[in-house]
C-alpha positions as CSV (number, residue, x, y, z in Angstrom):
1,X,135.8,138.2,99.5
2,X,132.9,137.8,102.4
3,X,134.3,135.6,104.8
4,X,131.6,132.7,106.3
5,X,131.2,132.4,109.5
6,X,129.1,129.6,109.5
7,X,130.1,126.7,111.4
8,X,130.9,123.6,109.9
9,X,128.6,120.4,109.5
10,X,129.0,118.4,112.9
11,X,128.2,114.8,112.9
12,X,125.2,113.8,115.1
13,X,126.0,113.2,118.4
14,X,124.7,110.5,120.0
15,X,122.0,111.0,122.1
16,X,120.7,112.6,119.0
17,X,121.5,109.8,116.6
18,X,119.2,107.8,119.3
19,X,116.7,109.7,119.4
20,X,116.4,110.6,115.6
21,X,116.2,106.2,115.3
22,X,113.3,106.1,117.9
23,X,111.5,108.6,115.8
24,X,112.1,106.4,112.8
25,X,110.6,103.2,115.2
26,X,107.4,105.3,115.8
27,X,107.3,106.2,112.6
28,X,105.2,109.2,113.7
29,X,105.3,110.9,110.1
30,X,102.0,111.2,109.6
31,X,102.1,114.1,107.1
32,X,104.5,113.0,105.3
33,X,102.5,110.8,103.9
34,X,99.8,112.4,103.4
35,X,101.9,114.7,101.5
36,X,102.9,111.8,99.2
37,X,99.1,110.8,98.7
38,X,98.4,114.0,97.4
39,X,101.6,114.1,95.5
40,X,100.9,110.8,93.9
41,X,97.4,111.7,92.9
42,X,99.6,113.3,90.1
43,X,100.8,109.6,89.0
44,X,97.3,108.1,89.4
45,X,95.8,111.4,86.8
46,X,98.8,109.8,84.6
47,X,97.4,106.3,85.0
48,X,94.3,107.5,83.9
49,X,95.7,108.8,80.7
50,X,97.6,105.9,79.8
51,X,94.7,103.6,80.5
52,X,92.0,105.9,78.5
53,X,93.1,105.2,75.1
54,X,92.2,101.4,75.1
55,X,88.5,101.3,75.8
56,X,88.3,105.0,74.2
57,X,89.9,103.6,70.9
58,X,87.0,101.0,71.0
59,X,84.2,103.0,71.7
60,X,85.4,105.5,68.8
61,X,86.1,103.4,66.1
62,X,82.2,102.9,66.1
63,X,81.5,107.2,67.1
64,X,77.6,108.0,65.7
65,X,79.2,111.1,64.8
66,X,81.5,110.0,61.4
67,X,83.9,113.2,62.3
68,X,84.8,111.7,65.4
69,X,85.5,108.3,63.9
70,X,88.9,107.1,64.4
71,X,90.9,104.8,61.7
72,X,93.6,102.4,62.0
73,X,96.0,105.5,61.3
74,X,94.3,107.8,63.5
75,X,93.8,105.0,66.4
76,X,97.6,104.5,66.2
77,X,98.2,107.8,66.6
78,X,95.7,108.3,69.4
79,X,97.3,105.6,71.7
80,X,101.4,107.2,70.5
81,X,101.0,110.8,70.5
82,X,100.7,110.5,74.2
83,X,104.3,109.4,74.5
84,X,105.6,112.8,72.2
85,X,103.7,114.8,74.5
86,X,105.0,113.0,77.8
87,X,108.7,113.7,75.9
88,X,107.9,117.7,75.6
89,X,106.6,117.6,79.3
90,X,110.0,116.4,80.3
91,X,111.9,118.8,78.6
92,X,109.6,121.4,80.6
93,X,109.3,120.1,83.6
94,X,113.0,119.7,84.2
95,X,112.6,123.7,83.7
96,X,110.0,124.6,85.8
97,X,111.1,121.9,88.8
98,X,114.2,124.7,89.1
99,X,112.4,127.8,88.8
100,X,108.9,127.5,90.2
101,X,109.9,124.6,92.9
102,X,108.6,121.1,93.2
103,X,105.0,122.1,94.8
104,X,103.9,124.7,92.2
105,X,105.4,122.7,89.3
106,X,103.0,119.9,90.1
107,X,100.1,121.8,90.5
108,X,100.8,124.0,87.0
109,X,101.0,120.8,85.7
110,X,96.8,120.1,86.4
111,X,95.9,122.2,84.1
112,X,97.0,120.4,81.1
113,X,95.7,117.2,82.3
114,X,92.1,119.2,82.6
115,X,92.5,121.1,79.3
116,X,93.7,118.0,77.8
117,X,90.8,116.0,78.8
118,X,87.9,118.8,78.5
119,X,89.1,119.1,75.0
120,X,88.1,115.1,74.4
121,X,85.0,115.7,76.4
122,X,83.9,118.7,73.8
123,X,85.9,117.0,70.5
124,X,83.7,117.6,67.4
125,X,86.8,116.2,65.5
126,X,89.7,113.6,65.3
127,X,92.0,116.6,65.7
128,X,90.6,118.0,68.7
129,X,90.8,114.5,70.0
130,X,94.0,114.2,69.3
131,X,95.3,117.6,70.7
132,X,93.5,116.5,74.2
133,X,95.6,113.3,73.9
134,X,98.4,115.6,73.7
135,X,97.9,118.1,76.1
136,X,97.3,114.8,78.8
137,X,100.8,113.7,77.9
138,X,102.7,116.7,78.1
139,X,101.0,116.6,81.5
140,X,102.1,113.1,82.4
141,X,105.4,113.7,81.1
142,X,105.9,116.6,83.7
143,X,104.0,114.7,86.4
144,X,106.5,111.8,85.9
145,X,109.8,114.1,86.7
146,X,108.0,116.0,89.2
147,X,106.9,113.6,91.5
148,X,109.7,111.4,92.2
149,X,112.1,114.8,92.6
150,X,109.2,115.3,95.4
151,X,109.2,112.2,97.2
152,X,112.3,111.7,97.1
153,X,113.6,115.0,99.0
154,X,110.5,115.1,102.0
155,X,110.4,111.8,102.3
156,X,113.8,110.3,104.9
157,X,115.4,107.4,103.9
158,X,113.9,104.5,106.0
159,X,110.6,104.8,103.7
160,X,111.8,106.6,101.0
161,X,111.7,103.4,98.8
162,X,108.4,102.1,99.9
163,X,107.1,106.5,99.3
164,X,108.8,106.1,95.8
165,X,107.4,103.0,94.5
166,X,103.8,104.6,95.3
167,X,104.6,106.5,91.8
168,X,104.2,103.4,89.6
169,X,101.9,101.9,91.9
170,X,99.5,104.7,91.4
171,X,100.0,104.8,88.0
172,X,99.1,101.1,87.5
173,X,96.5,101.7,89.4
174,X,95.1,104.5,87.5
175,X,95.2,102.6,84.0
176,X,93.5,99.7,86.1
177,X,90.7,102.2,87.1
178,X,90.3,103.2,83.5
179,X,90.0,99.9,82.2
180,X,87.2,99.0,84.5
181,X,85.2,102.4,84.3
182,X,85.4,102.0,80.2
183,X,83.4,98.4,81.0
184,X,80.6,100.5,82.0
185,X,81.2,104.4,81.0
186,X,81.0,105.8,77.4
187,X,84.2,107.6,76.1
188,X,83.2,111.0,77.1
189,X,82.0,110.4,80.5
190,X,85.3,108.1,80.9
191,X,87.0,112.0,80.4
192,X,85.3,112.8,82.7
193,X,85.9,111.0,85.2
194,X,89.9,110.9,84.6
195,X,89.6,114.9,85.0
196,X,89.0,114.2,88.5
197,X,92.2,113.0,90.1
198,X,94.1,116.5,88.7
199,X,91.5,118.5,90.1
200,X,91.9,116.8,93.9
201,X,95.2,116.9,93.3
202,X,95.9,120.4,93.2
203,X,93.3,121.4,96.2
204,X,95.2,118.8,98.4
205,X,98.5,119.8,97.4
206,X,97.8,123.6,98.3
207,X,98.0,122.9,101.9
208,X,101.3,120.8,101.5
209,X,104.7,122.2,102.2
210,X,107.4,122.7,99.1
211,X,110.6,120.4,99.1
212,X,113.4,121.4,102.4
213,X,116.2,120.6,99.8
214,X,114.2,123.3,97.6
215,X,114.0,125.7,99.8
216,X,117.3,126.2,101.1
217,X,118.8,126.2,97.6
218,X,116.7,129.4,97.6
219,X,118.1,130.2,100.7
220,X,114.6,130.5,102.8
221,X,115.9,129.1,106.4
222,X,112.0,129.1,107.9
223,X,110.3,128.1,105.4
224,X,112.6,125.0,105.5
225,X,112.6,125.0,109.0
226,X,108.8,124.6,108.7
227,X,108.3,122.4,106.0
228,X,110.6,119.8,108.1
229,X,108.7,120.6,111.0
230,X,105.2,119.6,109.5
231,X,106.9,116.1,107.6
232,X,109.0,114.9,110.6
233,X,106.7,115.7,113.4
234,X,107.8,117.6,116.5
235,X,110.0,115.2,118.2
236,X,112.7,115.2,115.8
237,X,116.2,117.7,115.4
238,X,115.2,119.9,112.6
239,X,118.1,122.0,113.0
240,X,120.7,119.0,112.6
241,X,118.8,117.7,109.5
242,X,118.8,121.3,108.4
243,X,122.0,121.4,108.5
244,X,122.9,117.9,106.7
245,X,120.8,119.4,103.6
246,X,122.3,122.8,104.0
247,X,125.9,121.7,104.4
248,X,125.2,119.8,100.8
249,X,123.7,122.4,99.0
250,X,126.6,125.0,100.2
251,X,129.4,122.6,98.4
252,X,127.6,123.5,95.2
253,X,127.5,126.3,92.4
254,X,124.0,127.9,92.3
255,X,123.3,126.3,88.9
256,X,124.4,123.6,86.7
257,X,127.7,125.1,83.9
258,X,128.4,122.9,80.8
259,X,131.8,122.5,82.6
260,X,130.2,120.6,86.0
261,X,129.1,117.5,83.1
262,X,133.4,116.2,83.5
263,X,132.3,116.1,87.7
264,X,131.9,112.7,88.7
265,X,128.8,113.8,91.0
266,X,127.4,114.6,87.7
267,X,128.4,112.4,84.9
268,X,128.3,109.3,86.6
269,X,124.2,109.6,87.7
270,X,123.5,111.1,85.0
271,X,125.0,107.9,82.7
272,X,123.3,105.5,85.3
273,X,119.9,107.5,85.0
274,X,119.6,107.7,81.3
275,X,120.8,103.7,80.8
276,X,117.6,102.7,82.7
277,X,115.4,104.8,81.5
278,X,116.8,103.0,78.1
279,X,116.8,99.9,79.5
280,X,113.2,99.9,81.0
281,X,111.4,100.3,77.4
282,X,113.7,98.5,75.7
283,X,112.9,95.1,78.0
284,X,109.7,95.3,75.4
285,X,106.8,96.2,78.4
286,X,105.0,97.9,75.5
287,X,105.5,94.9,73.1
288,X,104.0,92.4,75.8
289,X,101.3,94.9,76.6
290,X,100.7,95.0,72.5
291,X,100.2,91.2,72.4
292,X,98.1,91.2,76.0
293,X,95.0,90.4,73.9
294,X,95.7,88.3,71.4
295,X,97.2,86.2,74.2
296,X,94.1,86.1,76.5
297,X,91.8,85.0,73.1
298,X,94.3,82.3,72.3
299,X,93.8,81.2,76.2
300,X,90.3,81.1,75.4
301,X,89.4,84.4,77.4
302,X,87.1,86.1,74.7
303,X,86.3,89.4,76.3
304,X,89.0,91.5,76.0
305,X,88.5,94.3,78.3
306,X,88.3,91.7,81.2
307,X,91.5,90.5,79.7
308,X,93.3,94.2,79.6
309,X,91.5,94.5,83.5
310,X,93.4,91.5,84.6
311,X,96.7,92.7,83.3
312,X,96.4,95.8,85.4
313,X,95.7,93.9,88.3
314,X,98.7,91.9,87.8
315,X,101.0,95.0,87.5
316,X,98.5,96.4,90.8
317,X,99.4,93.6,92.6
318,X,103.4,93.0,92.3
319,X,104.2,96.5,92.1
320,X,102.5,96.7,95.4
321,X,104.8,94.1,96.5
322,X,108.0,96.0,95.4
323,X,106.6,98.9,97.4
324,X,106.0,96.6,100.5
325,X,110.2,95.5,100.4
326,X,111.6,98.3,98.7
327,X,113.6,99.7,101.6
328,X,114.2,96.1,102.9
329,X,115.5,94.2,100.2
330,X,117.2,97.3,98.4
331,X,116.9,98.5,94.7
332,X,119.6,96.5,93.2
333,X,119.0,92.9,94.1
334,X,115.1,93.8,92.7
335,X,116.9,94.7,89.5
336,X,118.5,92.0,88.7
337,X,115.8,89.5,90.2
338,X,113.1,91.2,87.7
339,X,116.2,91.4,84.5
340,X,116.1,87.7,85.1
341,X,112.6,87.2,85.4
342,X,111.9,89.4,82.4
343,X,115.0,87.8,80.1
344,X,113.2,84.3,81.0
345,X,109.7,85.1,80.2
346,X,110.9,87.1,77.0
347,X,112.8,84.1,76.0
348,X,109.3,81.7,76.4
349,X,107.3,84.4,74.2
350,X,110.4,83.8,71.4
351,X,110.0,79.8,71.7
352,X,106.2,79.7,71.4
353,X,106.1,81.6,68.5
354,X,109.3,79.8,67.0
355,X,107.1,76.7,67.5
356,X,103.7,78.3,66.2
357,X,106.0,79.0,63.2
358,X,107.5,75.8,63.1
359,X,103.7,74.1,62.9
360,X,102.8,76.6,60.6
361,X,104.9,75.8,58.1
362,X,104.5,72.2,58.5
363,X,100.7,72.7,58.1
364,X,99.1,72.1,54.7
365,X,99.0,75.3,52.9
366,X,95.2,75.6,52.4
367,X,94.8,74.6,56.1
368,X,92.3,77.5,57.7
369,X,94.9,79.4,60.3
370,X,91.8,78.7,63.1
371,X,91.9,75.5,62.0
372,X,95.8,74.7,62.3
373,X,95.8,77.1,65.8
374,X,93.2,74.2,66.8
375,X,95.3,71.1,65.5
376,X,98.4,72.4,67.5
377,X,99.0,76.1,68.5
378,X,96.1,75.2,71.0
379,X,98.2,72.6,73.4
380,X,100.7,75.9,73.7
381,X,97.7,78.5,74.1
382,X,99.5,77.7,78.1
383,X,102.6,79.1,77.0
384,X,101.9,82.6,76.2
385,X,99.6,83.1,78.9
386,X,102.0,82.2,81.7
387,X,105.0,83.9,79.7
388,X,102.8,87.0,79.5
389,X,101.9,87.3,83.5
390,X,105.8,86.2,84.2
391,X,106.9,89.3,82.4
392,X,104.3,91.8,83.7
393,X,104.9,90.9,87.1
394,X,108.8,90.6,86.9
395,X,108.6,94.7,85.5
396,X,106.3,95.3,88.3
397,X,108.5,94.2,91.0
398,X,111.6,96.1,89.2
399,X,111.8,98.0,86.4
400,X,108.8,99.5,86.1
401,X,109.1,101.4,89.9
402,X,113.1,101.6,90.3
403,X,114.4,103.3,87.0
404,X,111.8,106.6,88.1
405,X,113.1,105.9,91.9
406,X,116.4,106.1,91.3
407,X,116.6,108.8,89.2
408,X,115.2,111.3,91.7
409,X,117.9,110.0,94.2
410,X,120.9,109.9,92.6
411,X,121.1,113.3,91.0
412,X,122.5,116.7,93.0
413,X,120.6,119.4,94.1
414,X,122.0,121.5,91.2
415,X,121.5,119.1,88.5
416,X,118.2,117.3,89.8
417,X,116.2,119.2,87.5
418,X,117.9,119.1,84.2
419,X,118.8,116.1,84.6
420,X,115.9,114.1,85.3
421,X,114.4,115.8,82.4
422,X,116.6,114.8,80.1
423,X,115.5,111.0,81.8
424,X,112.3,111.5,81.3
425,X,112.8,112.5,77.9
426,X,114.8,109.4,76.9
427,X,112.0,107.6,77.8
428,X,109.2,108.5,76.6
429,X,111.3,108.6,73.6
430,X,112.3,105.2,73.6
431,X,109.3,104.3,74.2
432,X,107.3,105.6,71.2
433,X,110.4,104.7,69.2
434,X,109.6,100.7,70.5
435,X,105.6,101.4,69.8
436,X,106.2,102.8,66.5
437,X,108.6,100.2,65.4
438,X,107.8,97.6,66.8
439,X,105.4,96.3,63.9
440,X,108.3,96.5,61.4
441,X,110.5,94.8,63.9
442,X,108.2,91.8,63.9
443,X,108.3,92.1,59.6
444,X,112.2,92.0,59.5
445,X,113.4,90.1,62.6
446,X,109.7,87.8,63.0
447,X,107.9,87.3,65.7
448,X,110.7,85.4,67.8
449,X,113.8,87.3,66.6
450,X,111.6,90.2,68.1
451,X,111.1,88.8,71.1
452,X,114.9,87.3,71.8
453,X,116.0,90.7,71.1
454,X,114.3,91.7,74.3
455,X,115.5,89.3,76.6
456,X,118.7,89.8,75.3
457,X,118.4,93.5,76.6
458,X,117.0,92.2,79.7
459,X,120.0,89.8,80.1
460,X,122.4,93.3,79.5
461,X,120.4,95.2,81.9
462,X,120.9,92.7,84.7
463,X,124.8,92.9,83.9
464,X,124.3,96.7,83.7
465,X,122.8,96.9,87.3
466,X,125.4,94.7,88.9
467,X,128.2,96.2,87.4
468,X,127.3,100.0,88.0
469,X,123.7,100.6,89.5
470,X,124.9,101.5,93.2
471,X,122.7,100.2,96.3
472,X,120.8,103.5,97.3
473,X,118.5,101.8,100.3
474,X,119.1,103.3,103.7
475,X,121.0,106.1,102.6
476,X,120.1,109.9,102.7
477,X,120.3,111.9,99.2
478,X,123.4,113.3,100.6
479,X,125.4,110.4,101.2
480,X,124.4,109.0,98.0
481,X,125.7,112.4,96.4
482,X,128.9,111.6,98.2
483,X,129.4,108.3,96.4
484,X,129.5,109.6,93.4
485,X,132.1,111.9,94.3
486,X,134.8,109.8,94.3
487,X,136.8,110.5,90.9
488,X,138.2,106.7,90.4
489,X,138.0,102.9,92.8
490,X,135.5,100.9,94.6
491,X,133.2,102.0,96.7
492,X,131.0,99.7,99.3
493,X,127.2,100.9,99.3
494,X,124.7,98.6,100.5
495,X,125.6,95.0,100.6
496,X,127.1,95.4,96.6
497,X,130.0,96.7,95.7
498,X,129.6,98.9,92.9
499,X,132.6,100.2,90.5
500,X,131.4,103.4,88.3
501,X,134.6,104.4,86.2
C-alpha cells in the first residue's frame, strides 16, 4: 500500500485567521458574484417556465387555429406536466452534476429550456405544445439541483445564505416577469421572450470557473487553485482554504456504495433533505396559488392578470427580504417563523370557508350564489385576501428559499449529487401529487378540512425544524459535514441545539 506523504490539515494560524476576516469585511468578492448572477440566470429561465403557463393557458383556450386549442383536460395538463418533467430532470441532473461537473451540467441543461420553448413557438398541435412544456421542466428540474450545489460550494460562508436565497428570488422573479409580459405579449412571442434568459445564461457562464469542491474530487490541484483565485480575489490564502476542502474530500470513498446509506454523514442529511422537500409542497403553496384568483375577484379586483402580477410581487418582495437576513438571522429561526406564519394564515383560509359554508347553508335554497356571496360572504371578501398575502409572504421568507438552500449544504462531497436528486425528485413529485389531487381533496375533505390539513402540516414542520433541522449559518460545508458525523448525542450549531438520532 502507497504510503501518503501529505501533511495533515493544520488549523489556521492566526495572523491568517485575521486576515482571511478582513477579507470577509471588504468583501472584495467581486466575481463571485458575478458568478452567482450568471448561475442564477438558470433559476430566473425556470421562473419563466413556471410563470408561462398562466397567461399562455388564456391566450390558448381562445387559439384561431382549433388544433392548438387547449381544453380543460389539456389546460390541466399544460400547467402539471411541467412538474413530471422537473421530476425526470432531477433524476438526471443528480447524474450529470457527478460526471460532467456543476459548470457544464448547467449549461447542457439550456438546451432543453430552448428546445422546449422553440417547440411552443413552432406548435401546430396540443402535443407539440405539450412536449415543449415538457422539455422546459426537465430543464427546470435539473436547473433546480444544479444551482444550489453551485452556489453553495464557490460561494464562502459569510454570504452563502444571502448567494443561495438568490435561487428562489430569481425564480419568483422570473414567473413575475412572465405574468407582466403575457399583459402585453401574445403566447408565442411570450416563448420567445422566456428563451432568452437560457441563452445569456450559458454565454455568461462560459467564462466562469467550475466548483473548487468539484475539482479536487477530480483531483485537478490548479485548476482549483485558480478557480479560488478568481472567486476570493488575490488577497486571500488559497492554499489554506485548499486545503480545508481537500482535507474533506480525502476522508471520503471516491463514490457513494449502497453500504455509506447506515453513515450518519449520509443518512441523517439525506432524511433532513427529503422531509423538506415534503414539507415545502405539502404547506399547500400550490393550493393558495390555485385559489389566488378567485380570491382577488371576491376582493373585488376583476382583472385577473393584475391579480396573478401582484402575487408575484408579493413573493418578489419577501423573498428578497429572506435573502437580505439570511446569514444574519440563520436558516432555522426563518423556518419556524414562516411554519407559524403559514399554519396561521392556512388556518384563516379553513375558517372563512367554514363560515361561507355555514351561510350557505343557512341561505334559502333558491337564493342566486352571487346573490347570497352579496348578502354575507361579501363582509369576509377581507378575510381571504389578507389570509392569502399572509401565506405567500410567510413561504417567501422560509420555505420557499431554505428547503433548496439547505439541501446543497448539508450533503457530502460524495453524495451531493445523488442525493439532491433524489430531493428534487421528491418534490416535484409531491408537488404534482398536491396539484393533481388537490380538487378531490376539496370533494372528500371540503374546502376547510382541505385547508386545516395544511396548517396542520405547517404546525408539524415547525416541530420538524426545531427538533432536527441543524443551524447551518456561518459555517463552512465542511464543518457542517462534521456535524453530521457524530453517530449519537447533542450537538451545539448555531444558537439551537439540534438532536438528529
Amino acid at each position: 500500500m502507497e504510503e501518503d506523504n501529505r501533511q495533515p490539515l493544520l488549523p489556521p494560524t492566526q495572523d491568517q485567521q485575521i486576515q482571511h476576516n478582513i477579507y470577509l469585511r471588504r468583501v472584495q468578492n467581486r466575481n463571485l458574484y458575478l458568478a452567482t448572477w450568471a448561475a442564477v440566470l438558470g433559476p430566473l429561465s425556470f421562473g419563466f417556465v413556471l410563470g408561462y403557463s398562466s397567461p399562455a393557458i388564456s391566450d390558448l383556450k381562445n387559439a384561431d387555429d382549433p388544433r392548438l386549442i387547449l381544453d380543460k383536460v389539456t389546460a390541466s395538463w399544460f400547467g402539471s406536466i411541467v412538474t413530471i418533467g422537473a421530476a425526470i430532470g432531477g433524476l438526471f441532473g443528480g447524474w450529470m452534476v457527478d460526471r460532467l461537473g456543476r459548470k457544464v451540467s448547467l449549461m447542457v441543461c439550456s438546451i432543453p429550456f430552448v428546445l422546449g420553448f422553440t417547440f411552443i413557438i413552432s406548435a401546430q398541435n396540443v402535443w407539440m405544445l405539450l412536449g415543449g412544456r415538457l422539455l422546459s421542466g426537465l430543464a427546470s428540474g435539473i436547473t433546480s439541483l444544479v444551482v444550489p450545489v453551485y452556489i453553495s460550494e464557490t460561494s464562502h460562508s459569510r454570504v452563502r445564505g444571502l448567494l443561495g436565497s438568490c435561487v428562489q428570488l430569481m425564480v419568483v422573479t422570473g414567473i413575475v416577469g412572465s405574468y407582466i409580459a403575457g399583459m402585453f405579449l401574445d403566447w408565442r412571442w411570450l416563448a420567445v421572450l422566456c428563451s432568452v434568459p437560457p441563452v445569456i445564461m450559458v454565454l455568461f457562464m462560459i467564462f466562469m470557473p467550475e466548483t473548487p469542491r468539484y475539482l479536487i474530487s477530480q483531483n485537478q490541484t490548479f485548476e482549483a487553485l485558480s478557480a479560488l483565485r478568481f472567486l476570493r480575489g488575490p488577497d486571500v490564502d488559497h492554499e489554506w482554504e485548499y486545503r480545508q476542502i481537500e482535507s474533506s474530500a480525502d476522508q471520503q470513498e471516491a463514490s457513494l456504495k449502497m453500504a455509506d446509506l447506515w453513515n450518519p454523514a449520509i443518512y441523517k442529511p439525506f432524511i433532513i433533505g427529503i422531509s423538506l422537500m415534503f414539507f415545502q409542497q405539502f404547506t399547500g403553496i400550490n393550493a393558495i396559488m390555485f385559489y389566488a384568483a378567485m380570491i382577488f375577484e371576491e376582493a373585488n379586483f376583476k382583472n385577473s392578470s393584475l391579480a396573478s402580477v401582484i402575487v408575484g410581487l408579493i413573493q418578489v418582495v419577501f423573498t428578497a427580504v429572506a435573502a437580505l437576513i439570511m446569514d444574519k438571522a440563520g436558516r432555522k429561526i426563518l423556518l419556524i417563523i414562516s411554519g407559524t406564519i403559514m399554519a396561521i394564515s392556512a388556518t384563516l383560509f379553513g375558517v372563512y370557508f367554514k363560515i361561507t359554508e355555514i351561510h350557505s347553508q343557512n341561505a334559502s335554497t333558491i337564493m342566486p350564489v352571487t346573490a347570497m356571496a352579496e348578502s354575507s360572504g361579501e363582509q369576509l371578501s377581507w378575510l381571504p385576501l389578507a389570509s392569502m398575502a399572509l401565506f405567500i409572504s410567510g413561504f417567501a421568507i422560509g420555505w420557499g428559499p431554505i428547503p433548496w438552500l439547505v439541501m446543497s449544504e448539508i450533503f457530502p462531497l460524495r453524495a451531493r449529487g445523488v442525493a439532491s436528486g433524489v430531493c428534487v425528485i421528491t418534490n416535484w413529485g409531491c408537488a404534482f401529487l398536491v396539484t393533481k389531487e388537490f380538487q378531490d381533496m376539496m370533494d372528500s375533505l371540503t374546502s376547510y378540512g382541505t385547508f386545516w390539513l395544511f396548517a396542520a402540516f405547517c404546525a408539524l414542520n415547525v416541530l420538524f425544524t426545531f427538533f432536527f433541522v441543524p443551524e447551518t449559518k456561518g459555517k463552512s460545508l465542511e464543518q457542517i459535514e462534521s456535524h453530521f458525523q457524530a453517530e449519537r448525542g447533542t450537538t451545539r450549531f448555531g444558537s439551537f441545539s439540534s438532536t438528529v438520532q
